[in-house]
TIVOPA-575587 format. One record per atom (N, C-alpha, C, O): x, y, z; residue number from 0; atom name. Coordinates in steps of 0.001 Angstrom, whole numbers, plus 500000, padded with zeros to 6 digits. Example, Ala and Ser with C-alpha at 12.3 -4.5 7.8 and 13.67 -1.06 7.14 Angstrom:
TIVOPA-575587
x/y/z/seq/atom
513190/494310/507800/0/N
512300/495500/507800/0/CA
513200/496700/507800/0/C
514236/496681/508465/0/O
512850/497750/507080/1/N
513670/498940/507140/1/CA
512900/500030/507870/1/C
513409/501138/508039/1/O
//
This chain:
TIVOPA-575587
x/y/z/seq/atom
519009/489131/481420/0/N
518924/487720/481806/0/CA
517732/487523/482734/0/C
517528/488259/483700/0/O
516957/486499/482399/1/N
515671/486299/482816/1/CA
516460/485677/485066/1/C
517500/485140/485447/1/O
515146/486221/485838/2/N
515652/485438/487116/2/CA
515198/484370/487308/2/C
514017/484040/487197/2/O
516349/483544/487703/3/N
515768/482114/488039/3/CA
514543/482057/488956/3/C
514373/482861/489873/3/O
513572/480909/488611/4/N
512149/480768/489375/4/CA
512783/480679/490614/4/C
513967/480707/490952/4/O
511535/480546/491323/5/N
511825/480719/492908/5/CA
510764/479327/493413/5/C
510047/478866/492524/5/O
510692/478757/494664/6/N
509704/477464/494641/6/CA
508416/478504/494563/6/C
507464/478314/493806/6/O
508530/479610/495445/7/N
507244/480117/495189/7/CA
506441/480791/494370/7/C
505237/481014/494494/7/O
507543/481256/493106/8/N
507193/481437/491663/8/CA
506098/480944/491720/8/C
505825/479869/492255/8/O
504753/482281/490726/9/N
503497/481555/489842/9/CA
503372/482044/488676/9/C
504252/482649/488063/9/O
502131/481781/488254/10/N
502251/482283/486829/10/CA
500899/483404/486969/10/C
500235/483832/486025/10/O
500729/483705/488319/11/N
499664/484688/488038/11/CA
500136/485903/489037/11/C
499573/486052/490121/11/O
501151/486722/488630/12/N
501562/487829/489105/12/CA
500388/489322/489301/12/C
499816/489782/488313/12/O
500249/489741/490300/13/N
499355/491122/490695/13/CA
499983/491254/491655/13/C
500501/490531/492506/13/O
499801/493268/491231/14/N
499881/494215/492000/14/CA
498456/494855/493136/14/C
497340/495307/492879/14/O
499039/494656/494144/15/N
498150/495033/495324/15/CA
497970/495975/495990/15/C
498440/495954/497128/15/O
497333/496981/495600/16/N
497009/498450/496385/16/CA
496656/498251/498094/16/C
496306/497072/498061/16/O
496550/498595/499316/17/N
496238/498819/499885/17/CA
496239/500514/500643/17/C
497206/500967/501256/17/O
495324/501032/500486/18/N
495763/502296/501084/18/CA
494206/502404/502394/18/C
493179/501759/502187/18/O
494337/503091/503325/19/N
493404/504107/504312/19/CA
493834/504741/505063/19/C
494997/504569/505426/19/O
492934/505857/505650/20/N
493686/506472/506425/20/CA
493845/506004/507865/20/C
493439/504990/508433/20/O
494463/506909/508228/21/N
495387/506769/509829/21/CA
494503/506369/510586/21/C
493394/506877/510754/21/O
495054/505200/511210/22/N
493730/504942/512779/22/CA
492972/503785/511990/22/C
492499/502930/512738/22/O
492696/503525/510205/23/N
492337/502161/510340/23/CA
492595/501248/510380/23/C
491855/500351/509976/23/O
493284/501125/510677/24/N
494217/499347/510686/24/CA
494945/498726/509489/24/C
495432/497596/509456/24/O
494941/499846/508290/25/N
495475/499284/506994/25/CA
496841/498313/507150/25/C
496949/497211/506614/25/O
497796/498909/507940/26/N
499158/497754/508230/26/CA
498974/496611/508547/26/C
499692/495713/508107/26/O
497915/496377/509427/27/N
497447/494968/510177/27/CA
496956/494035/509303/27/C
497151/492820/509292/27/O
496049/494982/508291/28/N
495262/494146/507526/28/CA
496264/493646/506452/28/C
496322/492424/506312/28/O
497239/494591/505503/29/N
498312/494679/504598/29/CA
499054/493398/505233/29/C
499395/492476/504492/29/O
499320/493354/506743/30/N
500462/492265/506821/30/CA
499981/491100/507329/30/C
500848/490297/507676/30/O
498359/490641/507533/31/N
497186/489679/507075/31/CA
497428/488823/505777/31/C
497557/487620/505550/31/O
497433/490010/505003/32/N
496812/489223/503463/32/CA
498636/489037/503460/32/C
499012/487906/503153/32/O
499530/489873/503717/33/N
500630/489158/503290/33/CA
501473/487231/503928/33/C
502333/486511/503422/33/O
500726/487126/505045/34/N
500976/486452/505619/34/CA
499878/484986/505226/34/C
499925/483822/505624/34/O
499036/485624/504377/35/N
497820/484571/504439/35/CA
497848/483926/503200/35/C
497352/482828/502947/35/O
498638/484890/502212/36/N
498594/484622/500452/36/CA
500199/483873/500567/36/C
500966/484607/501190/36/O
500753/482754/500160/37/N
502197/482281/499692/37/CA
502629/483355/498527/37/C
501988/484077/497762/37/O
503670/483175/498702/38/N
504600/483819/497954/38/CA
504134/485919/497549/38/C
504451/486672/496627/38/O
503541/486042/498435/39/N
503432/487451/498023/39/CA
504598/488218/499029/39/C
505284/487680/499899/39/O
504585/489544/498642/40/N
506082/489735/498894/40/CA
505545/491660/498845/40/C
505015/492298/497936/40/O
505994/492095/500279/41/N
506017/493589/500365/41/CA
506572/494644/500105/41/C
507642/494849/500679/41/O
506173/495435/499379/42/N
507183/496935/498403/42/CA
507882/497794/499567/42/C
507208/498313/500457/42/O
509197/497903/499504/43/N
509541/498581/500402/43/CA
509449/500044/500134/43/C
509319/500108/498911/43/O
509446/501182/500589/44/N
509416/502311/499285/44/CA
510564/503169/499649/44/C
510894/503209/500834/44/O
511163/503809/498835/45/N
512160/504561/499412/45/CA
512551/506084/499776/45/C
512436/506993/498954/45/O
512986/506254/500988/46/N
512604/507613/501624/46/CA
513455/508780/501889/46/C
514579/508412/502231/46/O
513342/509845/501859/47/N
514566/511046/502312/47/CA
514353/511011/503742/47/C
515272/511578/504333/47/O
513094/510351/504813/48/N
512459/510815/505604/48/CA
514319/510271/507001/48/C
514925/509200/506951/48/O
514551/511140/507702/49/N
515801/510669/508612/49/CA
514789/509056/509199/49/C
513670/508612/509456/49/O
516373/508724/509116/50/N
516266/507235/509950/50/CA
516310/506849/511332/50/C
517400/506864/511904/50/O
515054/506433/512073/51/N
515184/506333/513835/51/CA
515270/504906/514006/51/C
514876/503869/513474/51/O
516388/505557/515587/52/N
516581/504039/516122/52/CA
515568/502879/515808/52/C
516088/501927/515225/52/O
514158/502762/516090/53/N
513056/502041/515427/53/CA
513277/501431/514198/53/C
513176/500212/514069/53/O
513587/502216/513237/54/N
513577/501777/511391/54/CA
514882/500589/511339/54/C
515883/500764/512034/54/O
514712/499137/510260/55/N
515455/499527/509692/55/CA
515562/498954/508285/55/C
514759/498295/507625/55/O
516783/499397/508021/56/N
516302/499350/506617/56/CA
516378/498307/505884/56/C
517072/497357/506246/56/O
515541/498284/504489/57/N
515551/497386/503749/57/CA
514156/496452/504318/57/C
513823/495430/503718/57/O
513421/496940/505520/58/N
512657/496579/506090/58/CA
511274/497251/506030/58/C
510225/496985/505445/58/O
511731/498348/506968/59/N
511122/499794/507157/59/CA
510811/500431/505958/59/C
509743/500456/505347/59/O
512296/501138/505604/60/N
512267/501922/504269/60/CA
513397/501548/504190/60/C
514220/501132/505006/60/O
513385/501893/502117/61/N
515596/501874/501701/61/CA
515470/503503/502169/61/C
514415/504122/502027/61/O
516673/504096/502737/62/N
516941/505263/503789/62/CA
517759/505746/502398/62/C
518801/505169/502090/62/O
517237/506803/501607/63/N
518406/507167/500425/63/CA
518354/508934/501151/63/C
517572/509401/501979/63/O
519491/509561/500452/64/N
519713/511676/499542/64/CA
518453/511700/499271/64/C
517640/510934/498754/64/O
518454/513179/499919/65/N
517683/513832/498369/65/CA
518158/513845/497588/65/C
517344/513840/496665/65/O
519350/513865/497154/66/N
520074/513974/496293/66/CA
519957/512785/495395/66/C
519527/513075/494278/66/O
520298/511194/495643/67/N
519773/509975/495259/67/CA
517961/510070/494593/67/C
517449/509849/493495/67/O
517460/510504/495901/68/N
515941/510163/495615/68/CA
515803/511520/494172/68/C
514966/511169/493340/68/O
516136/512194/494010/69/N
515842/512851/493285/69/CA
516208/512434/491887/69/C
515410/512674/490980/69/O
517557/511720/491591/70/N
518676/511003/490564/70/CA
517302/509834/489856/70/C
517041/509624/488672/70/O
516727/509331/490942/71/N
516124/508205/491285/71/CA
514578/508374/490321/71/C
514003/507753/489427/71/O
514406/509362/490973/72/N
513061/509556/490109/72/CA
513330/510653/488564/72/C
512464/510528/487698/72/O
514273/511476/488331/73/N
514735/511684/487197/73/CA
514590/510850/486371/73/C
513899/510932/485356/73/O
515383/509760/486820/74/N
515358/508288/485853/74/CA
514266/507467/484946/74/C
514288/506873/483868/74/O
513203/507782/486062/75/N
511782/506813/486104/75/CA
511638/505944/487048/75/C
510538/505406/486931/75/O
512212/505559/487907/76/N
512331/504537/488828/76/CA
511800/504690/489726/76/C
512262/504243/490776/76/O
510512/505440/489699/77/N
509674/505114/490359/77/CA
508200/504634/489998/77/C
507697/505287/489083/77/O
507588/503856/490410/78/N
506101/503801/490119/78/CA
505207/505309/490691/78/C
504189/505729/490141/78/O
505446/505539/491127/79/N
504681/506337/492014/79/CA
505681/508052/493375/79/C
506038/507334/494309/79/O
505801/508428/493479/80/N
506674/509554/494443/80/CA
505551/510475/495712/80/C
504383/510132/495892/80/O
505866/511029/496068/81/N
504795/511845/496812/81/CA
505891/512894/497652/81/C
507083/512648/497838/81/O
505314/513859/498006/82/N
506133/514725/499272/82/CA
505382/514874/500033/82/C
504439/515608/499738/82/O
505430/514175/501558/83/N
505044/514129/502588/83/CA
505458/515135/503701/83/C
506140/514484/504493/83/O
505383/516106/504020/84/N
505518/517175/504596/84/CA
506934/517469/504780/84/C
507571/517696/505808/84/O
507381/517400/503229/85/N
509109/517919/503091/85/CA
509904/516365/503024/85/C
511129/516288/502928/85/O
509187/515398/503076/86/N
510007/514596/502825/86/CA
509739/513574/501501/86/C
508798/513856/500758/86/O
510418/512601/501264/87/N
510085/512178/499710/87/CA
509938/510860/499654/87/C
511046/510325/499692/87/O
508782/509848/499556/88/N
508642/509025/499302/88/CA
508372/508235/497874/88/C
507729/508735/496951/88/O
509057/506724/497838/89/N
508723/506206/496570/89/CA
509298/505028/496391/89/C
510436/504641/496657/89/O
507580/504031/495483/90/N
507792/502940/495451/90/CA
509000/502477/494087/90/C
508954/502978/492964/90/O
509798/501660/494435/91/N
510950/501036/493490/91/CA
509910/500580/492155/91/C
508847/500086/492530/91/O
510077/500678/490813/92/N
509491/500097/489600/92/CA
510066/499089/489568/92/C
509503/497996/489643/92/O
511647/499301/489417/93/N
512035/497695/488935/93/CA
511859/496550/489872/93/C
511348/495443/489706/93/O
512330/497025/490739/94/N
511873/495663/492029/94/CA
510236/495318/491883/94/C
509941/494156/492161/94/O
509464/495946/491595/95/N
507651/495604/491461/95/CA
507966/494940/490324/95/C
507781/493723/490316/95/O
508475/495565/489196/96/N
508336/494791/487730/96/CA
508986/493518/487524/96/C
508847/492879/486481/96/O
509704/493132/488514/97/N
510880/491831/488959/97/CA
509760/490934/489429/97/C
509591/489777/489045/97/O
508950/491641/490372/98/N
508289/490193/490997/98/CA
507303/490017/490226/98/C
507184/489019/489515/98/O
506401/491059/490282/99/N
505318/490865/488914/99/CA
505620/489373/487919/99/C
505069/488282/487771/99/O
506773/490051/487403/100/N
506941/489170/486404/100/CA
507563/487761/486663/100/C
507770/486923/485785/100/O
507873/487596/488207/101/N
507893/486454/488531/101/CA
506400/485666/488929/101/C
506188/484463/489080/101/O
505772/486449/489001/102/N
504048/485940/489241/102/CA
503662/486193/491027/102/C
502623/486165/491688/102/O
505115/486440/491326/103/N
504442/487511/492838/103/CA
502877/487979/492958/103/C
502392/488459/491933/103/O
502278/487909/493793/104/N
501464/489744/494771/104/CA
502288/490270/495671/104/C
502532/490117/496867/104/O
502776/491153/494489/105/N
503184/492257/495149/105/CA
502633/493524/495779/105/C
502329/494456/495035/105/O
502442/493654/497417/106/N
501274/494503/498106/106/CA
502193/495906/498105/106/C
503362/495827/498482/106/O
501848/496705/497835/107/N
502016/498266/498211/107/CA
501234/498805/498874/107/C
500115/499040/498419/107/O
501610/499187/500235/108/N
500550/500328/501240/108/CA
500945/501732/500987/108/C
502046/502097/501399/108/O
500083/502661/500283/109/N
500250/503608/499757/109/CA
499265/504609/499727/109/C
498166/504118/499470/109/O
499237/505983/499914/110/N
497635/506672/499958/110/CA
497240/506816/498522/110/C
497883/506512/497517/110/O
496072/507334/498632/111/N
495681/507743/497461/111/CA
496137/508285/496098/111/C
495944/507864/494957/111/O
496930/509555/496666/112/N
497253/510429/495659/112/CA
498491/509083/494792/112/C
498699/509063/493579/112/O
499095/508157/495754/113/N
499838/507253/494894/113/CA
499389/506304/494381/113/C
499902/505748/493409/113/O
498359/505955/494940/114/N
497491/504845/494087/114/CA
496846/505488/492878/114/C
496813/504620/492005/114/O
496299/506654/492414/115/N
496097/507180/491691/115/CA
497240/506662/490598/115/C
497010/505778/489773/115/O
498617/507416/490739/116/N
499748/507137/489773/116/CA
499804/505495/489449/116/C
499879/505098/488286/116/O
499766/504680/490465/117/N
500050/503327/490025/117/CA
499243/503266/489084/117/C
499655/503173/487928/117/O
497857/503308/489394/118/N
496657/502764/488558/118/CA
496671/502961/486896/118/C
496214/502263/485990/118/O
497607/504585/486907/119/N
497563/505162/485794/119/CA
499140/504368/485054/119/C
499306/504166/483850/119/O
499978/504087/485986/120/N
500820/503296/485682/120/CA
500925/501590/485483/120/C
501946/501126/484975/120/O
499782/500671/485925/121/N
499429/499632/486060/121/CA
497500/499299/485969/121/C
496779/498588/486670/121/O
497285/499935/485118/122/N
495870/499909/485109/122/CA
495167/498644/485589/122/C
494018/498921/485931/122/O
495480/497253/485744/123/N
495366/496166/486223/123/CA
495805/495838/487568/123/C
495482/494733/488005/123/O
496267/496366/488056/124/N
496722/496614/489334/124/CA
494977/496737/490730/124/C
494149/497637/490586/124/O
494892/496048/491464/125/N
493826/495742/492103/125/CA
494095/496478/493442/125/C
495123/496241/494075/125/O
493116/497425/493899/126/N
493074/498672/494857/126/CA
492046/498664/495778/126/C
490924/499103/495527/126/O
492466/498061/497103/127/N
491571/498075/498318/127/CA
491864/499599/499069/127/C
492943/500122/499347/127/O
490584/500050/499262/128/N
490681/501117/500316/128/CA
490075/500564/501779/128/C
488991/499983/501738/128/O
490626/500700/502838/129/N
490229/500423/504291/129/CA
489420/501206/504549/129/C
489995/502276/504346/129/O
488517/501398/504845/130/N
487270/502081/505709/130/CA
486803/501568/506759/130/C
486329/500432/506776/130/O
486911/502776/508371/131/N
486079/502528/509235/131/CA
484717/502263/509461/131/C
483993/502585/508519/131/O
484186/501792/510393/132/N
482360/501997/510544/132/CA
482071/503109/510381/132/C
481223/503289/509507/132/O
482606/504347/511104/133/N
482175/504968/511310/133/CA
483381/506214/511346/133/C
484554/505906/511556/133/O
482994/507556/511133/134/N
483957/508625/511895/134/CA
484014/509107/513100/134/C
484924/509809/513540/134/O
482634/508596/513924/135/N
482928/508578/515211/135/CA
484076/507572/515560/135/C
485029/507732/516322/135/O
483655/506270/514638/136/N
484742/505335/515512/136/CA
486197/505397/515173/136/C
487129/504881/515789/136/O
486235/506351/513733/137/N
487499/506529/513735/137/CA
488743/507732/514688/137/C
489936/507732/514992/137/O
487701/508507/514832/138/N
488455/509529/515621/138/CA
488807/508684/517352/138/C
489685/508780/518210/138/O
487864/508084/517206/139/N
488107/507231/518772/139/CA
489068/506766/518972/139/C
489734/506775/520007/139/O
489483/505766/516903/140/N
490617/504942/517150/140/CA
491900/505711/517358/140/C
492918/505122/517721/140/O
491879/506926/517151/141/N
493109/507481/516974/141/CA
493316/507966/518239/141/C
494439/507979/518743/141/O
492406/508337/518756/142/N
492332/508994/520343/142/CA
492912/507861/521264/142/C
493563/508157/522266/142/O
492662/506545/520904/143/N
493034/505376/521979/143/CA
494563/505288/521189/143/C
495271/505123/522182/143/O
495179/505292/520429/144/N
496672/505066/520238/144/CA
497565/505591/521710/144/C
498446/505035/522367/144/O
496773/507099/521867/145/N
497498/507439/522854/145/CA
498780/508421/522455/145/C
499423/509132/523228/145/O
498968/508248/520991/146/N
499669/508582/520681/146/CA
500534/510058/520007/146/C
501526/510207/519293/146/O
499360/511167/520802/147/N
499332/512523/519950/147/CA
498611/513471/520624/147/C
497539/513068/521073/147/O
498870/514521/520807/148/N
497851/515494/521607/148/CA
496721/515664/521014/148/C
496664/514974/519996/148/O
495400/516543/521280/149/N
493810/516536/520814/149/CA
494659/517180/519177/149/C
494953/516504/518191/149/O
494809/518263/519337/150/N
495120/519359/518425/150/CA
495516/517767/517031/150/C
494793/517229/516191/150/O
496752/517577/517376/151/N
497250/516733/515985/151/CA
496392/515598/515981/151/C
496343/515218/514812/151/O
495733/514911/516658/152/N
494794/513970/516746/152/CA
493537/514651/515657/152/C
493067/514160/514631/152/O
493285/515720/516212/153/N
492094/516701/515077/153/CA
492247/516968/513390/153/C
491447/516984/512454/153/O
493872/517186/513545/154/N
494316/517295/512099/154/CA
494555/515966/511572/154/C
494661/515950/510346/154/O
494667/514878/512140/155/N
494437/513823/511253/155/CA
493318/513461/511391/155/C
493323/512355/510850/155/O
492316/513646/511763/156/N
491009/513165/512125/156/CA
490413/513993/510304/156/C
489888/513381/509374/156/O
490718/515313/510360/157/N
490348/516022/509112/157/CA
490835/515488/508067/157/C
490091/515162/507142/157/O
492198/515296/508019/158/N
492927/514651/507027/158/CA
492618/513059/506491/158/C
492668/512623/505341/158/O
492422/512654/507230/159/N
491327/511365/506841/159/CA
490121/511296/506182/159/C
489962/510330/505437/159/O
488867/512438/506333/160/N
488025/513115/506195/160/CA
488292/512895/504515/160/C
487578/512459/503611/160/O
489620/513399/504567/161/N
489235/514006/502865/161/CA
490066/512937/502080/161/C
490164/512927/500853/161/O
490536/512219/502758/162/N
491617/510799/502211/162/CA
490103/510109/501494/162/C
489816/510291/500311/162/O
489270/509337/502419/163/N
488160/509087/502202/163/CA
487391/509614/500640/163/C
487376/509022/499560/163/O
486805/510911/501016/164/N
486422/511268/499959/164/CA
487284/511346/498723/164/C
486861/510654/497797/164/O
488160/511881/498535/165/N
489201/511606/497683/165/CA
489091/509772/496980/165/C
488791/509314/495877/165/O
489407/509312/497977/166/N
489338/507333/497319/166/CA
487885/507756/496529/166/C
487919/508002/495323/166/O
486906/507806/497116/167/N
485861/507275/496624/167/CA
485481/507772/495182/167/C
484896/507092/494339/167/O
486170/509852/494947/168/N
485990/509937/493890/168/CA
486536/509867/492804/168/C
486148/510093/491658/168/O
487980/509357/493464/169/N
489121/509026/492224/169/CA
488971/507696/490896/169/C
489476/507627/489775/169/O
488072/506792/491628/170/N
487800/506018/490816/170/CA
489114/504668/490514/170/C
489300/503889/489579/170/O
489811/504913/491811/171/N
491105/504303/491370/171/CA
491025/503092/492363/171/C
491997/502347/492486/171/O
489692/502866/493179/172/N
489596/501754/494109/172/CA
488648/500644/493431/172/C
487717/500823/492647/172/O
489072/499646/493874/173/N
487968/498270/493128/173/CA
487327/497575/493888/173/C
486475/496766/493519/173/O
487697/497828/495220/174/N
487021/497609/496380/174/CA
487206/498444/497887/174/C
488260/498579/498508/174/O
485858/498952/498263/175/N
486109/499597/499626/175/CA
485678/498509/500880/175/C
484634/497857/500895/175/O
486647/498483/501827/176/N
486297/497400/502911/176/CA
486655/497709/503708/176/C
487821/497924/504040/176/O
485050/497885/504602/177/N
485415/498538/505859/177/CA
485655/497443/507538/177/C
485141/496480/508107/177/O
486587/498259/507678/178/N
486908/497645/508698/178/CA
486489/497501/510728/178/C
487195/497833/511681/178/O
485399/497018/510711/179/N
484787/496584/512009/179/CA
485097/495403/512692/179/C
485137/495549/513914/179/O
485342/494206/512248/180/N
486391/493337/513054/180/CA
487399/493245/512153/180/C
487333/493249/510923/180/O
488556/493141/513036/181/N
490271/493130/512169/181/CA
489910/492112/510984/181/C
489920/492238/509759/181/O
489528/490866/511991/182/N
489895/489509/511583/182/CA
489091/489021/510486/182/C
489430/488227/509609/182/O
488045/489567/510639/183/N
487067/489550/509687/183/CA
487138/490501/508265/183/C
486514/490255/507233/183/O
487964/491529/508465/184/N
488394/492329/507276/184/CA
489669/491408/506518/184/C
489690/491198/505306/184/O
490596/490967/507375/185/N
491707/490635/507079/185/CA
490834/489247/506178/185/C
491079/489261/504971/185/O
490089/488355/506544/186/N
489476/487545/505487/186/CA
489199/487716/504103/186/C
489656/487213/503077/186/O
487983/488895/504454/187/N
487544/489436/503393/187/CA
488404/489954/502042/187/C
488079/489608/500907/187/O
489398/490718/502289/188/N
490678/491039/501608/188/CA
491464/489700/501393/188/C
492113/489611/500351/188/O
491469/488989/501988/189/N
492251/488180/501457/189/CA
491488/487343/500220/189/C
492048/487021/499171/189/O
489782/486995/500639/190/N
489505/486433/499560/190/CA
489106/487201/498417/190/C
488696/486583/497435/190/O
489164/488513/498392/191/N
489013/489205/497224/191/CA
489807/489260/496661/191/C
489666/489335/495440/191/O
491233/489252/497322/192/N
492607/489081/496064/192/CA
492484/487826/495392/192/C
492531/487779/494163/192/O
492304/486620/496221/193/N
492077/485413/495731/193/CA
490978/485245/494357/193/C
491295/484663/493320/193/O
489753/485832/494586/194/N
488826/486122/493655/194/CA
489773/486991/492283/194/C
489763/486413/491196/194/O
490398/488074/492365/195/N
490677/488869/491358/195/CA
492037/487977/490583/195/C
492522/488081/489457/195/O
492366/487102/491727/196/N
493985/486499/490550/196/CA
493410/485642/490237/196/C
493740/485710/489053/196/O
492494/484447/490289/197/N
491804/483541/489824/197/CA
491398/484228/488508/197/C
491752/483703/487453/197/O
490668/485382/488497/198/N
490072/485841/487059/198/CA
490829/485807/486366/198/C
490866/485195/485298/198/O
491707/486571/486922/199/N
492986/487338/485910/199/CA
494222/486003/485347/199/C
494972/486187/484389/199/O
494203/484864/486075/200/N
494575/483866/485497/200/CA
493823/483242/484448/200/C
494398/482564/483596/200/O
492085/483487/484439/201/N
491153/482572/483640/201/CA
491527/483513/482054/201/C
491376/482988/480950/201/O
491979/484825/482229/202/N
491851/485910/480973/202/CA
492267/485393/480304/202/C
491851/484900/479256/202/O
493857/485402/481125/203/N
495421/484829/480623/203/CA
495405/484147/480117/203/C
495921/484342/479017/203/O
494904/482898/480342/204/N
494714/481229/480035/204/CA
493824/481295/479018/204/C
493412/480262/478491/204/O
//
């Protein structure tokens, strides 16, 4: 049974990549364009990762088993999975394929290695990577969080390093936008989605 429209129902449904690494502001910018576009609507993804006072769910993450998450992706029900240092992440298909097909933008913040799978799973699917000015300025940003000793501050400083290169040679991004003022990125992204559903409505039509 088809779902009833919604007021904010359209008829030009896309999927929205956002991925970068740690320290660039990808959340800020992700919950920018979500706040700036009507009716777009954020993928929650679902996790083995334990649940803290902080999280919650249905928000944060859906909090499932391994046992579930595993049932889960057996199935197909996922767009995309990853294992994050023992733990298991993954975006819902049917809930994406629900709004999609209600004409949603539906945004997913996701790294690489999962944007890869979407792309290969949604080849139309439109993929911003966040980029700093600089790697000086990124290691800075991470250093001002405050949030981590030098040592793990270093290993994500590396790990970014190769997030980066990775986007650029995967071929799975359609736009890189780097980020030097928030506010000014958060524009930019917003009018490039605007630019890509306009097309993708002119195809349609």
């Amino acid at each position: 049974m088809p779902h009833p429209r919604l007021p904010t129902d359209t008829d030009d449904g896309m999927l929205l990549i956002i991925s970068g690494p740690s320290g660039v502001g990808k959340t800020t910018i992700t919950r920018g364009v979500e706040r700036s576009i009507p009716g777009s609507v954020f993928s929650v993804s679902c996790t083995t990762r334990p649940r803290t006072p902080a999280d919650v769910e249905g928000v944060d993450y859906h909090f499932v088993s391994r046992d579930e998450f595993l049932a889960m992706q057996a199935r197909g029900e996922f767009l995309e999975s990853a294992d994050v240092f023992g733990n298991l992440y993954g975006t819902p298909r049917p809930w994406v394929e629900e709004h999609l097909a209600r004409g949603r933008l539906v945004i997913l913040e996701i790294d690489v290695q999962g944007a890869i799978q979407v792309k290969r799973a949604i080849p139309d699917a439109f993929a911003v990577f966040i980029l700093p000015p600089s790697e000086d300025v990124l290691l800075q940003r991470l250093r001002d969080r405050k949030r981590e000793d030098e040592r793990t501050i270093q290993r994500r400083f590396a790990e970014a390093r190769r997030e980066i290169e990775l986007a650029h040679s995967s071929g799975a991004y359609d736009l890189f936008l780097i980020n030097k003022d928030l506010h000014q990125a958060i524009e930019k992204a917003v009018e490039a989605v605007r630019i890509a559903r306009s097309r993708r409505s002119r195809t349609l039509g």
